[in-house]
KEKE-3310 file (N, C-alpha, C; in steps of 0.2 Angstrom, whole numbers, plus 5000, padded with zeros to 4 digits):
npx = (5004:5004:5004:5010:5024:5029:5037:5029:5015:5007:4992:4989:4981:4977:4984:4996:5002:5014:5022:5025:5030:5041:5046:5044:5054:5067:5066:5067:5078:5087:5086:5088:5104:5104:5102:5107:5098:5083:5072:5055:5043:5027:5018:5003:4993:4977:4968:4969:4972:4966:4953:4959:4969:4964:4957:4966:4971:4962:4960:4967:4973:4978:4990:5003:5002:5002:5008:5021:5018:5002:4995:4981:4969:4952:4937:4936:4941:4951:4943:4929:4920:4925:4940:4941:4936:4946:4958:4962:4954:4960:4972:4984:4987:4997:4996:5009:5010:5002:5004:5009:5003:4995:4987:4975:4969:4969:4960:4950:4946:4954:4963:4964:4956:4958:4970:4976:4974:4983:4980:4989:4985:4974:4961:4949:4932:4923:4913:4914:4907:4897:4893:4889:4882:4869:4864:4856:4853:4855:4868:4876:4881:4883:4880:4867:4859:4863:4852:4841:4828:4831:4844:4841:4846:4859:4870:4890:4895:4908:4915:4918:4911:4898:4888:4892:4897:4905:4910:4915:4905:4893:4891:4894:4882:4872:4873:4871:4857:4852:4842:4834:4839:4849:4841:4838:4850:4854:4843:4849:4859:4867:4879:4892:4907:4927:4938:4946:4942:4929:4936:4939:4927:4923:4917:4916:4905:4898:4886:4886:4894:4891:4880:4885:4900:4904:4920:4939:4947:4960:4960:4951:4955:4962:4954:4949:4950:4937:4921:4912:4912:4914:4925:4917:4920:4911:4901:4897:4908:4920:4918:4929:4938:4950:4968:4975:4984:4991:5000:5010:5009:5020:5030:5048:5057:5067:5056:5044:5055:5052:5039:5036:5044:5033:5025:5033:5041:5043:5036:5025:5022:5022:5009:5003:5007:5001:4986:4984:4980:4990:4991:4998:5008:5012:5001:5005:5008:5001:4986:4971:4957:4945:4930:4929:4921:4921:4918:4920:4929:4917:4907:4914:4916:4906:4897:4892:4900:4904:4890:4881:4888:4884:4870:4866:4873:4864:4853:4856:4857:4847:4839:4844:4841:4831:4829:4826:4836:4847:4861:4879:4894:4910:4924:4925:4938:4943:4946:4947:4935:4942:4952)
npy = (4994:5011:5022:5016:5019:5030:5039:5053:5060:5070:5080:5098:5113:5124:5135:5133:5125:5126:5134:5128:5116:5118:5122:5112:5102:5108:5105:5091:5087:5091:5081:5070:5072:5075:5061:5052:5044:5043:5048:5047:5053:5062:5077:5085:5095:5095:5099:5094:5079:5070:5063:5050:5050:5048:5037:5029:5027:5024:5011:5005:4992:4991:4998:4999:5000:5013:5028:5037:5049:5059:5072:5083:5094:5101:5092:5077:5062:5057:5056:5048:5035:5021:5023:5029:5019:5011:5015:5026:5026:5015:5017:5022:5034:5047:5063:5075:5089:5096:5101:5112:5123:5139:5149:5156:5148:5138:5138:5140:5125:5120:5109:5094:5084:5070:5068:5062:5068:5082:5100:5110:5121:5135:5139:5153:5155:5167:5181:5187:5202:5209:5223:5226:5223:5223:5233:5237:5225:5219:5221:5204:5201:5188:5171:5166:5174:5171:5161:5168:5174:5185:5182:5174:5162:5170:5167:5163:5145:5132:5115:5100:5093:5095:5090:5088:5099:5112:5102:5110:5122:5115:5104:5114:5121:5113:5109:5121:5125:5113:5104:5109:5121:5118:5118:5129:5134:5129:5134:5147:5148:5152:5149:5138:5140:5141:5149:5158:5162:5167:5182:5185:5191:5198:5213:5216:5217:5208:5196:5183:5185:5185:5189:5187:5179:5163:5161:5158:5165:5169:5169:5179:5189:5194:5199:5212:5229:5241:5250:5244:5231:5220:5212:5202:5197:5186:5189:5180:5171:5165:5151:5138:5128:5115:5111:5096:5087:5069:5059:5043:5033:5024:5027:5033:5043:5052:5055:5061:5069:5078:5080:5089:5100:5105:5113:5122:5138:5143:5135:5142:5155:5154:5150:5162:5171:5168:5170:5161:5153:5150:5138:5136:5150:5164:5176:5187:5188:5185:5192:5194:5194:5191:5181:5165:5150:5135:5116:5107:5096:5085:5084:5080:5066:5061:5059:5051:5056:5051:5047:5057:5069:5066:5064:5078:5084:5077:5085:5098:5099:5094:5105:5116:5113:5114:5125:5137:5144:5142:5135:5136:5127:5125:5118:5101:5094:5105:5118:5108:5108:5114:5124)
npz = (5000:4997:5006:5018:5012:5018:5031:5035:5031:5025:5019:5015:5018:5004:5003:5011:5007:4998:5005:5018:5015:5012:5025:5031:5023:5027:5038:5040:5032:5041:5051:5048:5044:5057:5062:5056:5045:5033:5031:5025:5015:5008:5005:5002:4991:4996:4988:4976:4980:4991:4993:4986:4993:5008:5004:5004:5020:5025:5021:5026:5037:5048:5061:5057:5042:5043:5039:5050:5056:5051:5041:5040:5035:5040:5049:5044:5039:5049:5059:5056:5062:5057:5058:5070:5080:5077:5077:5085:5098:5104:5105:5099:5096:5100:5106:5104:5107:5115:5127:5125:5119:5119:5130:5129:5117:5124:5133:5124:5126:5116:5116:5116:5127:5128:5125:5111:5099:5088:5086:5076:5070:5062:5049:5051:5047:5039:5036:5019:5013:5000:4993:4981:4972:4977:4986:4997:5005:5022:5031:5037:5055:5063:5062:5064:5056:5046:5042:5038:5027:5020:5014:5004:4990:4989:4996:4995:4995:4999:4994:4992:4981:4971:4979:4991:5006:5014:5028:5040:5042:5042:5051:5062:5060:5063:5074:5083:5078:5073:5062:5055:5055:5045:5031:5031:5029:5018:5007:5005:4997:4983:4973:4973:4976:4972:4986:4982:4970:4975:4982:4971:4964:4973:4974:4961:4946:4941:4937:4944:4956:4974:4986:5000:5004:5014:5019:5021:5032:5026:5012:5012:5015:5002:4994:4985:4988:4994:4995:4995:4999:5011:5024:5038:5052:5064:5076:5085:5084:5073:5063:5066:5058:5059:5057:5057:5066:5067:5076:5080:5093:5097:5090:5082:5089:5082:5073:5084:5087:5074:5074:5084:5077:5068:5075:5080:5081:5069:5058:5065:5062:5047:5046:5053:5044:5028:5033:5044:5060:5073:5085:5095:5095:5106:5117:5114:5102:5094:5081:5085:5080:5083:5092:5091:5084:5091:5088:5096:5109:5114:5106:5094:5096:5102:5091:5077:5063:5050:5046:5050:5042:5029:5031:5032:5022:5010:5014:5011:5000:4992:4997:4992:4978:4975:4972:4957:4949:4943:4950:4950:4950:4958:4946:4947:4956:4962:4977:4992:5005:5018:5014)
capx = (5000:5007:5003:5015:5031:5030:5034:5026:5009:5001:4986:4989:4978:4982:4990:5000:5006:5022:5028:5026:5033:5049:5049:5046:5059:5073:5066:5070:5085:5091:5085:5090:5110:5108:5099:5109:5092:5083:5065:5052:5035:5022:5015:5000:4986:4969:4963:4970:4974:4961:4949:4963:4974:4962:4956:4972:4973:4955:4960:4973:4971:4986:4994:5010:5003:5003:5014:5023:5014:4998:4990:4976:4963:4945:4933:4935:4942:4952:4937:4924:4918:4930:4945:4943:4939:4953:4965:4961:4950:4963:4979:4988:4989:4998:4997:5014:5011:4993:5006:5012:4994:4996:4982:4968:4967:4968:4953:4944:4945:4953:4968:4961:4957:4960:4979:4977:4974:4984:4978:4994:4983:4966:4960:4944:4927:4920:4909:4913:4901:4899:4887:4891:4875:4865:4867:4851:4853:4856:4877:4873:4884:4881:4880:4860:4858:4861:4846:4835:4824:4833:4849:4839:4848:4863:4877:4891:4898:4912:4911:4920:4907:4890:4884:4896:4898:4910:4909:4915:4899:4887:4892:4891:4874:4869:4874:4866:4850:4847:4843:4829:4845:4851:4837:4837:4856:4852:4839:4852:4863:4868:4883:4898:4915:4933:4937:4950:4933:4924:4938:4938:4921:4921:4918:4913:4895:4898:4879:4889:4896:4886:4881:4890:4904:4908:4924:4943:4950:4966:4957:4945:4960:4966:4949:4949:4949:4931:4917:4904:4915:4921:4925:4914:4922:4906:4899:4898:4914:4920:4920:4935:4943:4957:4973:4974:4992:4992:5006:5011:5011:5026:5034:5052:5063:5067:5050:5043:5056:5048:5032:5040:5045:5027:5022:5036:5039:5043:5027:5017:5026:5021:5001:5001:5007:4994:4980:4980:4979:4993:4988:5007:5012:5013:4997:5005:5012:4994:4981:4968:4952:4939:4930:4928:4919:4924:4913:4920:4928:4912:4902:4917:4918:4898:4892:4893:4904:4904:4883:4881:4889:4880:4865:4866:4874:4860:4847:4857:4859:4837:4836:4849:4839:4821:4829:4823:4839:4853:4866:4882:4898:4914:4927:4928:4946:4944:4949:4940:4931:4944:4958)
capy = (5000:5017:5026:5014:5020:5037:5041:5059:5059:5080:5086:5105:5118:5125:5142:5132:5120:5129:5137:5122:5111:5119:5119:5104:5097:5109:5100:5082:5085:5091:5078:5066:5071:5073:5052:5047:5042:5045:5050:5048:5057:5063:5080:5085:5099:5093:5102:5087:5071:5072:5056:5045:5049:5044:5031:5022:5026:5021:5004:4999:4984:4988:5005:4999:5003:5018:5035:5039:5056:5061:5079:5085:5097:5099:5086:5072:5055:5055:5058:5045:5030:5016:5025:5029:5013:5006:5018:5032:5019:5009:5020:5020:5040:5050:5072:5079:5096:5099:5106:5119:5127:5145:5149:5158:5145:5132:5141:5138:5120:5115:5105:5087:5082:5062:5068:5061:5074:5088:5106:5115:5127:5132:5145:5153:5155:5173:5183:5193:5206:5215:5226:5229:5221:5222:5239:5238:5220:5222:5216:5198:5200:5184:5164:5165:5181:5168:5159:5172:5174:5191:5178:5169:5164:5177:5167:5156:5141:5128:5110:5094:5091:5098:5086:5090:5106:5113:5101:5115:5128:5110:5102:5120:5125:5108:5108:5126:5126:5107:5100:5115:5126:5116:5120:5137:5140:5128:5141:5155:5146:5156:5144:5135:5143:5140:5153:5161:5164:5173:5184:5189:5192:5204:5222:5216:5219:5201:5191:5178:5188:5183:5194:5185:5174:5160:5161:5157:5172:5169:5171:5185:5198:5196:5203:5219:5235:5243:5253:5241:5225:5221:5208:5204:5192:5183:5190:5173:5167:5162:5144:5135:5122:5113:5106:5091:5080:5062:5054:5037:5032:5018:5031:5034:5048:5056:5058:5065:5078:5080:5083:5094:5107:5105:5116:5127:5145:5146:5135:5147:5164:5154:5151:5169:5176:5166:5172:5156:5155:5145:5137:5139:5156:5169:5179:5195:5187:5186:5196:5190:5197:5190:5173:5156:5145:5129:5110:5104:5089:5080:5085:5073:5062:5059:5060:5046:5062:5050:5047:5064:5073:5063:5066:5084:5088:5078:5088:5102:5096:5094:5112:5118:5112:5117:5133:5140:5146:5136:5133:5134:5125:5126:5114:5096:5096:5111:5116:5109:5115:5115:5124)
capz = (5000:4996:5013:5022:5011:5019:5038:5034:5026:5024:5016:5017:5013:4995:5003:5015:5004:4997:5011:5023:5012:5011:5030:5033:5021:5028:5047:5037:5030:5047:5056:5043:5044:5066:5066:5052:5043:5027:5031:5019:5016:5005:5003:4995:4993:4999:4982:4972:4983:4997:4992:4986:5001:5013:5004:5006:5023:5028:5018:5031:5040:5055:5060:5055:5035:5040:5042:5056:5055:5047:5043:5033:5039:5042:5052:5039:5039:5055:5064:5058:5066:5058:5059:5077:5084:5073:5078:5091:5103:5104:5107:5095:5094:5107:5107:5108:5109:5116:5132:5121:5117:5124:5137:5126:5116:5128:5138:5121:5122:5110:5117:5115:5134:5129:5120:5102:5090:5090:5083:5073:5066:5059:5048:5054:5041:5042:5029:5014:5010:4995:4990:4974:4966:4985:4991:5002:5009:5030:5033:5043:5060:5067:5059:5063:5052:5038:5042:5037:5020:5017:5010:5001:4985:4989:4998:4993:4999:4997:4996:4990:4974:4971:4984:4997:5007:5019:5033:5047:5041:5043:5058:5066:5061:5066:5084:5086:5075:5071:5053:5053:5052:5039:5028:5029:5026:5009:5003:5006:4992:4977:4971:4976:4973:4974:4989:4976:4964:4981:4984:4964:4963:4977:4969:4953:4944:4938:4940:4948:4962:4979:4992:5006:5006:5019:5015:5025:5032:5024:5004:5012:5014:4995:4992:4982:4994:4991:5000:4994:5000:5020:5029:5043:5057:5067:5082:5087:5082:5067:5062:5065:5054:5060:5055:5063:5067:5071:5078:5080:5100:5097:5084:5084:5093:5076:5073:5090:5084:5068:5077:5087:5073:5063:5079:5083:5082:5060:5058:5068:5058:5042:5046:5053:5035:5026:5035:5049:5068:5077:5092:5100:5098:5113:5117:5112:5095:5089:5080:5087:5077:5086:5094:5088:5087:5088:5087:5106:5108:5115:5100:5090:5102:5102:5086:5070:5060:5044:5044:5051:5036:5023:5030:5033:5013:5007:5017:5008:4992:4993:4998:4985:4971:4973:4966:4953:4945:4938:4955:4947:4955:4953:4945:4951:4959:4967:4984:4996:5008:5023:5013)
cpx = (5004:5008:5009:5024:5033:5031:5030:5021:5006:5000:4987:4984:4980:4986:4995:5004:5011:5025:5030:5029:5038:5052:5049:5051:5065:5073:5069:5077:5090:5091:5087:5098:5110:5107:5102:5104:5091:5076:5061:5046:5034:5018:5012:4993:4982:4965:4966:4969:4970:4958:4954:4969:4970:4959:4963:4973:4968:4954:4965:4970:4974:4989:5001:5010:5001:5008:5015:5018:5011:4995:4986:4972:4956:4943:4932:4937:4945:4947:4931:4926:4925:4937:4947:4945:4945:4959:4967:4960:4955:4971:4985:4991:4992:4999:5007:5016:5005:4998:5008:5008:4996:4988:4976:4965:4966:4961:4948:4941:4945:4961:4961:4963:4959:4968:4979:4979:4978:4983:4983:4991:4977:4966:4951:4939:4926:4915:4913:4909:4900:4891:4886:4884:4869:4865:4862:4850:4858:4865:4875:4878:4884:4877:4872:4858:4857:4856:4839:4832:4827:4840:4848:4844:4855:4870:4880:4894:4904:4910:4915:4918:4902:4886:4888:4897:4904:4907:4910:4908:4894:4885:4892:4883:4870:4869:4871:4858:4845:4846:4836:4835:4850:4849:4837:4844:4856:4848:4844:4859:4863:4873:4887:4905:4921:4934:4941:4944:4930:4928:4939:4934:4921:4922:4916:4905:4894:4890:4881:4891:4889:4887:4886:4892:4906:4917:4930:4946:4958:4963:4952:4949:4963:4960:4950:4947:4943:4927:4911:4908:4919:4920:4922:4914:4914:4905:4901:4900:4916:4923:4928:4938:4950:4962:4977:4981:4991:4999:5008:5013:5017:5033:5044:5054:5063:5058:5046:5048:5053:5042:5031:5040:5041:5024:5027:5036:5038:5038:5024:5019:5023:5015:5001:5002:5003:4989:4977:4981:4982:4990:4996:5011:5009:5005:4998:5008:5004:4990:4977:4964:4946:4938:4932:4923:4921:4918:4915:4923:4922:4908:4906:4918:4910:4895:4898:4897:4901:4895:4881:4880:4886:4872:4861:4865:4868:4853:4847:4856:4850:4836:4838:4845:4833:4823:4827:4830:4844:4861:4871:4891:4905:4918:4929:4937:4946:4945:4944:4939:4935:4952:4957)
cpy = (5006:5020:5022:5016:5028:5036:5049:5059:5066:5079:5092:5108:5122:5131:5139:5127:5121:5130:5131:5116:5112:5122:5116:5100:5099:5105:5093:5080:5087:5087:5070:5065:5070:5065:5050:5041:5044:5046:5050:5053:5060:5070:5083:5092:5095:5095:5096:5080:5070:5063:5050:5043:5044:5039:5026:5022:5024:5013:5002:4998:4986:4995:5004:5000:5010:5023:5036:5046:5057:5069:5079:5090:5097:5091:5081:5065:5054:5054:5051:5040:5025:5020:5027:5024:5009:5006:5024:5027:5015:5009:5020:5026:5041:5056:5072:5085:5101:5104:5112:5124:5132:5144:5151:5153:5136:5133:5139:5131:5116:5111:5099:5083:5074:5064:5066:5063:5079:5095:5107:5121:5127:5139:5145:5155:5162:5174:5187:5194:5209:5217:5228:5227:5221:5229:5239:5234:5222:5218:5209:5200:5194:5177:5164:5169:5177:5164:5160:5172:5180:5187:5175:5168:5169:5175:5161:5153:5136:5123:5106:5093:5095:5093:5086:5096:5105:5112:5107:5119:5121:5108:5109:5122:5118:5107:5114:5125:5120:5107:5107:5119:5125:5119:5127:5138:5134:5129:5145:5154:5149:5152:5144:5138:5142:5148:5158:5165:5169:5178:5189:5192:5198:5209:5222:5217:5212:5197:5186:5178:5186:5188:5194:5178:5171:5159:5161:5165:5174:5172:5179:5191:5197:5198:5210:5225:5239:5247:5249:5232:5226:5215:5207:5197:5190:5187:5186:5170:5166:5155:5144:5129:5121:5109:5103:5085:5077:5060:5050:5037:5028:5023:5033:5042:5054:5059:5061:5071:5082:5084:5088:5101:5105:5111:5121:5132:5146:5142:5140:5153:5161:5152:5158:5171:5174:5167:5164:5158:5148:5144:5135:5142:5158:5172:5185:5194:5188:5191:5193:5196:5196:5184:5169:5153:5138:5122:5107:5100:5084:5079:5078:5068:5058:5057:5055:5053:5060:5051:5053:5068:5071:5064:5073:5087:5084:5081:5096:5102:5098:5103:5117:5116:5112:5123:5132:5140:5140:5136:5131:5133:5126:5119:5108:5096:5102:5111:5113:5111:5119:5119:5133)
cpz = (5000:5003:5017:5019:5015:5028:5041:5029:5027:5020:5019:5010:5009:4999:5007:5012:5001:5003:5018:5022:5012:5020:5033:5029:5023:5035:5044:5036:5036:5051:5051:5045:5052:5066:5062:5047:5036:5028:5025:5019:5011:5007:4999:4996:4991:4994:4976:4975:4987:4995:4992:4992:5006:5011:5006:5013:5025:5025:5023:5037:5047:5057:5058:5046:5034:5041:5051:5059:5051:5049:5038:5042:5038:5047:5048:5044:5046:5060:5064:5061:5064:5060:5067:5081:5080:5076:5087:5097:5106:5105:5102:5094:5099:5104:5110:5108:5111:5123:5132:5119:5120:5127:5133:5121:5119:5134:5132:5120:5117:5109:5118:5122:5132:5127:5115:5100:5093:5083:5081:5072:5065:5053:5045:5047:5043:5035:5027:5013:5006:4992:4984:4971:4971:4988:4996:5007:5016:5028:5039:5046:5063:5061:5060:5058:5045:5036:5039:5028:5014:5010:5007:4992:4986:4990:4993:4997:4998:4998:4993:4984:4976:4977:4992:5001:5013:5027:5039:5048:5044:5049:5064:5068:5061:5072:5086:5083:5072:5061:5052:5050:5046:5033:5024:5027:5019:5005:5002:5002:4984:4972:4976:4973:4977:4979:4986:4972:4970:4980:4975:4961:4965:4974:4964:4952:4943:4942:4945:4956:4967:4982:4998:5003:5012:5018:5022:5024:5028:5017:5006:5011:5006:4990:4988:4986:4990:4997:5000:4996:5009:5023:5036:5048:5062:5073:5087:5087:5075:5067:5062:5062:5053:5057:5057:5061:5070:5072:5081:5090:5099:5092:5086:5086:5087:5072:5077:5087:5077:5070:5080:5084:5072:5070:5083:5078:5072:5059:5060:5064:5051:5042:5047:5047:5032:5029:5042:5055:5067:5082:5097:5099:5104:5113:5112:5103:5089:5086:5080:5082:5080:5090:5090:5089:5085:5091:5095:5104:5109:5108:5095:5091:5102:5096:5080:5064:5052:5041:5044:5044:5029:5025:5030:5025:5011:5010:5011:5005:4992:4991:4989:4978:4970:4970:4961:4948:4943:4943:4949:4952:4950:4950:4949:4950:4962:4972:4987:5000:5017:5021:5014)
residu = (UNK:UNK:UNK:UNK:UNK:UNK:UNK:UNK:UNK:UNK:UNK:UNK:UNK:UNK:UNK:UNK:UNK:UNK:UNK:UNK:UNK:UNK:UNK:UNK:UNK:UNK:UNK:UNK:UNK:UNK:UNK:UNK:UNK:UNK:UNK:UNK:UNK:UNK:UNK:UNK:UNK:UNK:UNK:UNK:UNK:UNK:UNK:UNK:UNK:UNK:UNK:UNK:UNK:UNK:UNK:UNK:UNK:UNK:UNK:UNK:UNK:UNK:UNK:UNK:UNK:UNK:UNK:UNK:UNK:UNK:UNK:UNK:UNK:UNK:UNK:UNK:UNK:UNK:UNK:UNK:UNK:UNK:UNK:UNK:UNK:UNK:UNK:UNK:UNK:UNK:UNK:UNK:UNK:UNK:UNK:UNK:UNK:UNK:UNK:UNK:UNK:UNK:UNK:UNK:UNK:UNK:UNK:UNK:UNK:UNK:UNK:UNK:UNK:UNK:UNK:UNK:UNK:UNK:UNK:UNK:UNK:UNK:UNK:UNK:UNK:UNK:UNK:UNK:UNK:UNK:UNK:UNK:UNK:UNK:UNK:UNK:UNK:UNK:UNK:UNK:UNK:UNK:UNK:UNK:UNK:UNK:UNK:UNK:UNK:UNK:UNK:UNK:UNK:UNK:UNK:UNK:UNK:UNK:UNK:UNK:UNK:UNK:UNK:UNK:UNK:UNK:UNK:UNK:UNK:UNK:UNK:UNK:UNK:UNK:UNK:UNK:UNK:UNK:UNK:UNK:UNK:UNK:UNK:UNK:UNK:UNK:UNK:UNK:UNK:UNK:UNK:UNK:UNK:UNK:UNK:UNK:UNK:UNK:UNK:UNK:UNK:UNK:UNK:UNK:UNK:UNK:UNK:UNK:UNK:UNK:UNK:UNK:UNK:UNK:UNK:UNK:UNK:UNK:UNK:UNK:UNK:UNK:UNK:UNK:UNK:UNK:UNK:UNK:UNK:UNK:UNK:UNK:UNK:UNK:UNK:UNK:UNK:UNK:UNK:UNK:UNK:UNK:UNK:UNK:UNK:UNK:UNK:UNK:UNK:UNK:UNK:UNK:UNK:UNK:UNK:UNK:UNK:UNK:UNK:UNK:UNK:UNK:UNK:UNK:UNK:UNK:UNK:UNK:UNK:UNK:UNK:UNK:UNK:UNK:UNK:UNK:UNK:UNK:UNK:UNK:UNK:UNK:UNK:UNK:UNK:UNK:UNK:UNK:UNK:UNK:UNK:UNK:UNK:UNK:UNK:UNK:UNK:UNK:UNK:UNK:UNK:UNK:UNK:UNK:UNK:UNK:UNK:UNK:UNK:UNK:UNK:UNK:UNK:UNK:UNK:UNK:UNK:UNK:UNK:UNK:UNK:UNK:UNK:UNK:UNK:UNK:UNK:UNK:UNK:UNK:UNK:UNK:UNK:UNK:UNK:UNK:UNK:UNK:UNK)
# end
């Protein structure tokens, strides 16, 4: 099986996919000549490999076929049902740097009380707003706001395929407002777009252009600077979608160091410049913008993730297609919805 040639296996989100790559391979090749080793590993953006990855890693039998270290982000595949009891359940993971979490995001709960998983990173959802084709429509403040009949038809979304959405927005507006709240934020569906495409659109006349974008704060600032276009961080937090490292409980020495740097200080300097939030700089190192909201552990901890999200996007999907007009999506292979 492929997965087992690698002791380093990342999915990175498309803006973090260069820059992180080229400091994870200078961390390799140093740790390569201090162990006298040859470390292997695979990375890939999650807007190409995503499916095939996990399929190979959700096809092994044994944790010895897989990576010493796995990343990827959003709520997917590490999370559901077989993969847990296969691997999680069963110890196979251990945290080695949930200690490291600075305080304000250790207050938010999102060090991983069991030690598994560990967070590196996230980068948080908010609104773009552009009034450019909308000048009348109210600015939503706040994740319920997009519930409303006013959005009907106006927002976009992102999503895996036309049948997929961006599990972080789902599993959110399903733990606050239930599968009612589902419904109504898939009325409030205008199309799906690559977050590159939201952030192009903004200011334009273009019919395509949506009123609000769910969109990563990192794509939101390459926005075009406008008086009819503005960034509008959540009231109530802005989603969080994490970028989640697994590391092997039995794993070697050399790797524990690896894991080490994926979570020190030049990681944290290279999400900050792409528009991410480390969860192991300093307080004062941050610009913090706003809340969060983040899903809890219990909530992932509780809930079937896998059934869950298939039930949710086809709730979606349903809604999205009583329109009227002609939902247009973007390109299969595009990013997905955690990049």
């Amino acid at each position: 099986m492929m997965v087992k040639k690698s002791d380093l296996l990342a999915l990175m989100p498309c803006p973090l996919k260069i820059p992180m790559e080229k400091e994870i391979l200078n961390s390799i090749r140093k740790l390569n000549e201090y162990y006298e080793t040859s470390l292997t590993y695979k990375i890939v953006s999650n807007a190409v490999a995503q499916e095939d990855v996990f399929l190979e890693v959700m096809q092994s039998k044994a944790i010895d076929e897989l990576p010493e270290i796995m990343m990827a982000p959003g709520f997917s595949r590490f999370f559901f049902p077989d993969f847990v009891n296969k691997y999680r359940n069963t110890g196979c993971f251990s945290s080695v740097a949930n200690q490291r979490i600075s305080e304000d995001f250790r207050s938010l709960g999102m060090s991983d009380p069991e030690g598994c998983y560990d967070i590196i990173g996230f980068n948080p959802l908010v609104f773009l707003v552009d009034k450019t084709n909308f000048p009348d429509l109210t600015t939503p403040t706040k994740w319920s706001d997009l519930l409303k009949e006013d959005y009907s038809e106006k927002v976009a979304y992102r999503g895996h395929n036309d049948r997929e959405f961006c599990e972080g927005i789902l599993l959110n507006i399903y733990k606050e407002f239930g599968k009612e709240g589902i419904r109504k934020i898939g009325r409030t569906v205008k199309c799906r777009l690559h977050p590159a495409q939201m952030a192009k659109y903004a200011g334009t006349k273009m019919p395509q252009a949506p009123a609000v974008s769910i969109i990563p704060y990192s794509f939101a600032c390459m926005a075009r600077k406008s008086k009819n276009v503005t960034i509008v961080w959540p009231e109530d937090g802005a989603i969080v979608n994490p970028l989640v490292m697994l590391v092997k409980n039995e794993c070697k020495q050399v790797m524990k160091d690896l894991a080490m740097e994926l979570s020190a200080t030049k990681m944290s300097s290279i999400l900050r410049k792409e528009g991410f939030y480390s969860l192991y700089q300093d307080a004062g190192d941050r610009n913090m913008k706003g809340s969060f909201k983040w899903l809890g552990w219990d909530f992932l901890k509780n809930n079937d993730l896998q059934s869950l999200l298939q039930e949710l996007n086809q709730v979606m999907f349903e809604e999205v297609h009583k329109h009227d007009n002609q939902i247009q999506y973007s390109e299969k292979g595009g990013c997905t919805c955690s990049s």
